[in-house]
Structures are given as C-alpha cells and as structure tokens.
N, C-alpha and C positions, 0 to 999 in steps of 0.2 A: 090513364089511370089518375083518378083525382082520389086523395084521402084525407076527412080532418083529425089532425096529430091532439087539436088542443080545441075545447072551447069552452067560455063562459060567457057571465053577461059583461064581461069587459073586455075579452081576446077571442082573438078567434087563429090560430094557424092551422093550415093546411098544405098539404105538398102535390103539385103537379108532376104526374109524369108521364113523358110522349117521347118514342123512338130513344130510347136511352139518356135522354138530357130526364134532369129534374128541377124543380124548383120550390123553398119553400117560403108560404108567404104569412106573415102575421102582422095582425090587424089589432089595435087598441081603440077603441069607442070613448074610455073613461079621460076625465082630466086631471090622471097621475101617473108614474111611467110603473110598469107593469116589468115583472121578470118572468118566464116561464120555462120551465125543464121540460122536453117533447123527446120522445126514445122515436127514434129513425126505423121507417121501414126497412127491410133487408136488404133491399135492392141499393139504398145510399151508404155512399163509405164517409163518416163522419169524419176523417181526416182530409176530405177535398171542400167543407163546409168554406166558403166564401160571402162575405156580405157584398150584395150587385149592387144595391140601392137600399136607402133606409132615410129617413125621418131625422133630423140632427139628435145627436143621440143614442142613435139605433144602433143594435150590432148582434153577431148572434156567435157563441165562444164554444169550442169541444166541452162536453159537457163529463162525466163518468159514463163510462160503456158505451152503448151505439146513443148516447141523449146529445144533444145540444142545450146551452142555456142561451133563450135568445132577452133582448133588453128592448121594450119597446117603449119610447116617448108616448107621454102624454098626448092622443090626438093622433097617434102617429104609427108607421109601418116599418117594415124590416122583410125584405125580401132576398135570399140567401140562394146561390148555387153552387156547381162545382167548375 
C-alpha cells in the first residue's frame, strides 16, 4: 500500500505500507525548512511515530488527533517509522 498524506510544489509526504511495517517519508525541494501537519491512515498508531533518518534538522512530533507535525530542512528529508 503506498499513499500521498501531503503534497505541493515544495513537500511531498507519503506513507508506505507492506506486511504490517509502515513508513513515512517527506521530501522538501525548496531552499527553506517547511512544517507540515499530515493526519495518519488508520492502520498507523501515532503514538509509535519514530524519526529512523532525517536531514540535520529534521524531525517529525505527535501532532492533535491521529496528525503528525513533521519539520523538514531546507533540501532535505524526514523519514519516520514505528
């Protein structure tokens, strides 16, 4: 299952998921850091959110309700599991 949560002309996230693991990955193009609030599919419990790897800077925080607020560097990525 692949889904995009977020996109514009400067972000783009989206969440993979296979055999019960998930992952979600966001992507910045611009050269200024980007914030974005994404509400989670059903299947993800926002309170197992983990940052795996990210871009210095990066980071992705329990958001209000099933969202996340993820932080993306200028240039840069944030890739998140549980």
């Amino acid at each position: 299952d692949f889904r995009t949560l977020y996109v514009d002309d400067e972000a783009w996230v989206f969440v993979r998921h296979y055999m019960g693991e998930w992952v979600v990955v966001a992507l910045n193009v611009r050269g200024a850091e980007k914030s974005i609030n994404v509400a989670l599919p059903e299947f993800m419990e926002r309170e197992s959110v983990d940052v795996a790897l990210a871009t210095e800077g990066g980071n992705a925080l329990k958001g209000e309700g099933n969202t996340i607020d993820i932080v993306v560097p200028a240039y840069g990525y944030v890739i998140a599991n549980k």
